[in-house]
N, C-alpha and C positions, 0 to 999 in steps of 0.2 A: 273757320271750323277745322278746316285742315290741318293749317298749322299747328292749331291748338293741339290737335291729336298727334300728330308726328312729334312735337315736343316731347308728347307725356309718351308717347313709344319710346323715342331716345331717353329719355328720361328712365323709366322703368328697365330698359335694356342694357345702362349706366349702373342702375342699383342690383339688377340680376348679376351682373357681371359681376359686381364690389363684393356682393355677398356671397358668391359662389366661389369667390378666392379665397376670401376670407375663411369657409367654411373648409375651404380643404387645404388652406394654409395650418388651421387646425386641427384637423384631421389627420395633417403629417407629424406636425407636432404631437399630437397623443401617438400614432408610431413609436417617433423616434424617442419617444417618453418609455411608453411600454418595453423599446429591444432594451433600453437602459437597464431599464427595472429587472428584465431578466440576466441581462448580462451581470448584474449588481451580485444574483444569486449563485454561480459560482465565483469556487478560490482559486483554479487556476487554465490558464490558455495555452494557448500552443500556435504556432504558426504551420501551414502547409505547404512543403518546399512542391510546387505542381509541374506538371512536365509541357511541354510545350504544344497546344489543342490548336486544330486548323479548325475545326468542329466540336460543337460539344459530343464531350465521350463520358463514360464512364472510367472512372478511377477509383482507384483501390489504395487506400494507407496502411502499409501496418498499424496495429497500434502497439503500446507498450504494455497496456496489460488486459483485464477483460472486463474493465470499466467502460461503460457507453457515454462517448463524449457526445456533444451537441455541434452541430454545425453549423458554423455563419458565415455569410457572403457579405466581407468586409466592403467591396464595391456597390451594393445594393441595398447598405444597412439592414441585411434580415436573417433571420434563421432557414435552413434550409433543410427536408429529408433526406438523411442518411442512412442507409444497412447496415446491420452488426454481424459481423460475419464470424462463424466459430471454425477454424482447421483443425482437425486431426489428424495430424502427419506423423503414421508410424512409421518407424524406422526409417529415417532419413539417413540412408548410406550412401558409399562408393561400392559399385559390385562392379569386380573385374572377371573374367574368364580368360582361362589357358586352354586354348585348343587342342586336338589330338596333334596340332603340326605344331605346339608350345609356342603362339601368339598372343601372347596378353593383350587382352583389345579391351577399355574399361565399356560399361554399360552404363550410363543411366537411365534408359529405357523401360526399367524395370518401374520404375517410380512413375513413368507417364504412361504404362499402362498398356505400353507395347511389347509381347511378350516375348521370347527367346528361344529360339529353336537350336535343338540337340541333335542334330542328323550323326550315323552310324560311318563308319572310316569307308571308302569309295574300297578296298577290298571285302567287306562284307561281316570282318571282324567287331566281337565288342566294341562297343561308344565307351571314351571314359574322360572324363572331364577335371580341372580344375575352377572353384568358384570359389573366390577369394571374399573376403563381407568384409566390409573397415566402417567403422562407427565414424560420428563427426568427432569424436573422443575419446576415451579409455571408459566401458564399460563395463558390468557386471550383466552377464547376462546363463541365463540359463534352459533357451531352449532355442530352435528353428525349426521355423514351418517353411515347407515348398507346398507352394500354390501352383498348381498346374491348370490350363486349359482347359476347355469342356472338353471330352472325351481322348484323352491324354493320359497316359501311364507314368507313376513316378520311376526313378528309377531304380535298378534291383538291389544295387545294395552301396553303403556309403561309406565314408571316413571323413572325422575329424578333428581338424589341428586347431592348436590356437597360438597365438604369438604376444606375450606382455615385454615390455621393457627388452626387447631384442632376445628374450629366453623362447624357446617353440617346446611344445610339448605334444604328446596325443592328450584327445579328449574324448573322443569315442574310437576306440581300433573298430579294421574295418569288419563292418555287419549288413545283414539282410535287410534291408529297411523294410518296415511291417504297416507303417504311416506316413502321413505326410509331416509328423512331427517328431526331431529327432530333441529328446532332453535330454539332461547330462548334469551334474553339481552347480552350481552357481561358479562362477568364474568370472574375472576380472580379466580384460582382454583389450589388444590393441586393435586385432583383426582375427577372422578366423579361416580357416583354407579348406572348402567341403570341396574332397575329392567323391566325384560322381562314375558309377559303373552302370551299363545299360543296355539290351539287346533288342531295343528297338526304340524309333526315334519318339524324345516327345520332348515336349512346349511347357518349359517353365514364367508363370504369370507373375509374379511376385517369390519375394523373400520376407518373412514376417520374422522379427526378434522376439523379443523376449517385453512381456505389456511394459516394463521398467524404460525402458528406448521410447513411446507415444508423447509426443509433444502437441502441447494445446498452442494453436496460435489465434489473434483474434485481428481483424481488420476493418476498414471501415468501407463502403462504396456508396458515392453519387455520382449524379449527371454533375458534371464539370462542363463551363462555357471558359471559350477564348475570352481572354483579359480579364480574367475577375478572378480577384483575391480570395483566399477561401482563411480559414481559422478553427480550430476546434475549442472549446471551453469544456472543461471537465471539475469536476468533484464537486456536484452542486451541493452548496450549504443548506438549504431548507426547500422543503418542497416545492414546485411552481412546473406548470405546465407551457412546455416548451413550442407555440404552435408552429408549423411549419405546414409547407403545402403538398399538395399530391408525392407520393411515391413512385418513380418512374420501374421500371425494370430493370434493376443492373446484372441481371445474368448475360453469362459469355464474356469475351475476354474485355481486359481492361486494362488501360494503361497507370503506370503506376507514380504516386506519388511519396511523398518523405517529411516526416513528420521535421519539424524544428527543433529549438530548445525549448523545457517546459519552463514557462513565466507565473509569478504569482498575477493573480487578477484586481489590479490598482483599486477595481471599482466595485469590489465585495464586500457586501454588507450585511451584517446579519440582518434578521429578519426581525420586527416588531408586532407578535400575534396579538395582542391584545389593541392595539391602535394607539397606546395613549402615550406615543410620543417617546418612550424608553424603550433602546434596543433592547433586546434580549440577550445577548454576549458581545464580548468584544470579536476582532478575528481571530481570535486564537482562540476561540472558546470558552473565556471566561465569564459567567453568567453577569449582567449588568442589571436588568430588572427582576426585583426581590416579589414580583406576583406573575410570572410569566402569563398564565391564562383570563388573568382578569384588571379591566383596567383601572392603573391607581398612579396617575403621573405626582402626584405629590409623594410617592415611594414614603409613604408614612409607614414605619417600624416601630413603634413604641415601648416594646420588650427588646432590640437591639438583638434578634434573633437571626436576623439575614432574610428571614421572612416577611415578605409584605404583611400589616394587619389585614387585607383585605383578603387575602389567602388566609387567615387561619380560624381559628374557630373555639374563640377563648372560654366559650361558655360549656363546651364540649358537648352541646345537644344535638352532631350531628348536621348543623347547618352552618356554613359559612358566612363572616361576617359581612361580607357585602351582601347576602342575600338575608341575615338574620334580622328579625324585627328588633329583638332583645338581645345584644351581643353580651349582656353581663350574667344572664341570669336564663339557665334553661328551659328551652322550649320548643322542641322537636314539633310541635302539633302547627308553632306559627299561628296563633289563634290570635285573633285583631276584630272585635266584634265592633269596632266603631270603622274600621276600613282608615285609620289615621296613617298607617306605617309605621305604629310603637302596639309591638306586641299586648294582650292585655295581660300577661304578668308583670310586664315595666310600666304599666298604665294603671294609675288609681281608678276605681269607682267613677269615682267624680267626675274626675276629665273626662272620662269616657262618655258618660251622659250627656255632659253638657256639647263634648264634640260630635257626638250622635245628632241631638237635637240642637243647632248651632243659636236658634232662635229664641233657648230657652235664658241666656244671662239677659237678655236685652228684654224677656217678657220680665223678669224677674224686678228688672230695674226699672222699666213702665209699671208696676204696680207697685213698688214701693214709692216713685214719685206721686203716682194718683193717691196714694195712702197719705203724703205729705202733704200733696196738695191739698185733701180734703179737711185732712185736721186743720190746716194753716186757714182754711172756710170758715170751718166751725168756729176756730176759735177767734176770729175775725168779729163775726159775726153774735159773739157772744161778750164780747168786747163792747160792739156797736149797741145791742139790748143793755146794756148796764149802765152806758150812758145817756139813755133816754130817762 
């Protein structure tokens, strides 16, 4: 009896095992079916040049423009959360300043938010400054704001230059300043030189140009692990929901990575809405099934219109021929008093009847036999009387 049981334990424990592999052999396989199917739905990828992680970090990608790619972890076969990050980076300059003792020291301080202190000459005299602005490029611009400190004075009055193509010119002669904004005509410039006067000290925060200088940039941030491949795919062809797991927190600093060359995606497919086996376009977009929303794999056209028959609606009553009882002959109402699925304007009388009542050709033909049969009696039988 032992044995017996120990048997059917190993035994069972054999088939638990078998089946339990089995089950999640195919459970991988529907996976790695599923990333296919998604990956199939964009047209193109990208590779991710990543920095070297002793730990998983956060990382940051530019991207190229302010399309939301999808992210995948080529080492794990799966899709993964990513943040779409939006910068607004005004005025992205070089600011130099010339001291009262004519040191050109450049700043970019200004841009990280560490702000700039104007202290007054160690004899007691006027502060006066130069503050040079230079674009990433030859600009058009037409105003300047000084952003000063919390409880910070601008300063009393300004001047300034601007320099195109090695020509200098004035752009404001010097004046009171009344704001924190000085405008002036639209101007094309390479740099401009605000000379600053002031009697007592204060803390310049920023320099803002002119809204024409605001640069939109866009990036991407995930938790990044040591050794694993990462990928972006972008410009998905048809719609399809991209699952991915938990969102970590990628705020605070991050290391950076760089985007690849962009590749078309070998494995992009259009999409088949209707099921019946004909794509919907090729990859360039050219439509391939002639009834996009409804299925009609024999692509039957019969007017040679481009249009599926089953998309169109030859009787013009309103209802379309895959859904019409009577595709020749109008019938908005769809009235079918036998429940056959032939309209009763395409349905005679008759049929109708006799398909209502299905029993009635077969009662029809039992009494015409009983009618045969009984004459064939009678006259049997009157046969039989004549010969007596």
């Amino acid at each position: 009896m032992t044995k017996k049981f120990l048997y059917l334990l190993v035994f069972a424990t054999a088939w638990f095992l078998a089946y339990g592999y089995v089950a999640l052999a195919q459970a991988n396989d529907m996976m790695i079916d599923e990333v296919k199917y998604i990956q199939s739905s964009f047209r193109k990828k990208q590779a991710i040049i990543m920095p070297e992680l002793v730990t998983p970090e956060i990382v940051e990608v530019p991207l190229i423009n302010s399309q939301r790619p999808s992210l995948y972890n080529i080492t794990d076969n799966v899709f993964e959360p990513a943040s779409f990050m939006v910068y607004d980076v005004a005025d992205a300059v070089s600011v130099y300043r010339a001291t009262t003792i004519n040191e050109y020291v450049q700043r970019d301080y200004l841009t990280q938010g560490i702000p700039w202190n104007f202290e007054l000459p160690a004899d007691g005299g006027d502060g006066y400054d130069n503050i040079t602005i230079k674009p990433k490029e030859p600009a058009e611009l037409s105003s300047i704001r000084l952003v000063v400190s919390d409880n910070s004075r601008l300063p009393r009055e300004i001047e300034l230059s601007g320099n195109y193509q090695g020509v200098e010119r004035i752009i404001v002669a010097r004046e009171d300043l009344s704001g924190d904004t000085i405008t002036f005509p639209n101007t094309k410039l390479d740099f401009l030189t605000l000379k600053v006067y002031y009697r007592q000290p204060w803390r310049l925060s920023n320099i803002l140009l002119s809204d024409r200088l605001i640069q939109t940039n866009y990036a991407a941030r995930f938790l990044a692990r040591p050794g694993v491949e990462y990928m972006f795919y972008w410009d998905q062809g048809w719609s399809l929901n991209v699952p991915v797991g938990e969102y970590p927190n990628v705020d605070g600093k991050a290391a950076y990575g760089v985007l690849g060359g962009l590749m078309n995606n070998e494995t992009y497919q259009t999409i088949d809405k209707d099921g019946d086996g004909v794509r919907d376009a090729t990859r360039d977009g050219q439509q391939i099934d002639n009834c996009l929303e409804v299925p009609n794999p024999d692509q039957a056209d019969i007017n040679a219109n481009g249009i599926g028959d089953s998309c169109e609606d030859f009787d013009r009553d309103g209802v379309s021929n895959y859904q019409d009882n009577c595709i020749d002959k109008p019938n908005g109402n769809q009235i079918d008093t036998d429940a056959d699925g032939v309209g009763d304007i395409c349905d005679s009388e008759e049929s109708r009847l006799t398909e209502k009542y299905k029993w009635l050709p077969w009662a029809g033909m039992a009494i015409a036999g009983l009618v045969l049969f009984t004459l064939f009696i009678i006259a049997a039988k009157h046969e039989f009387d004549q010969r007596k």
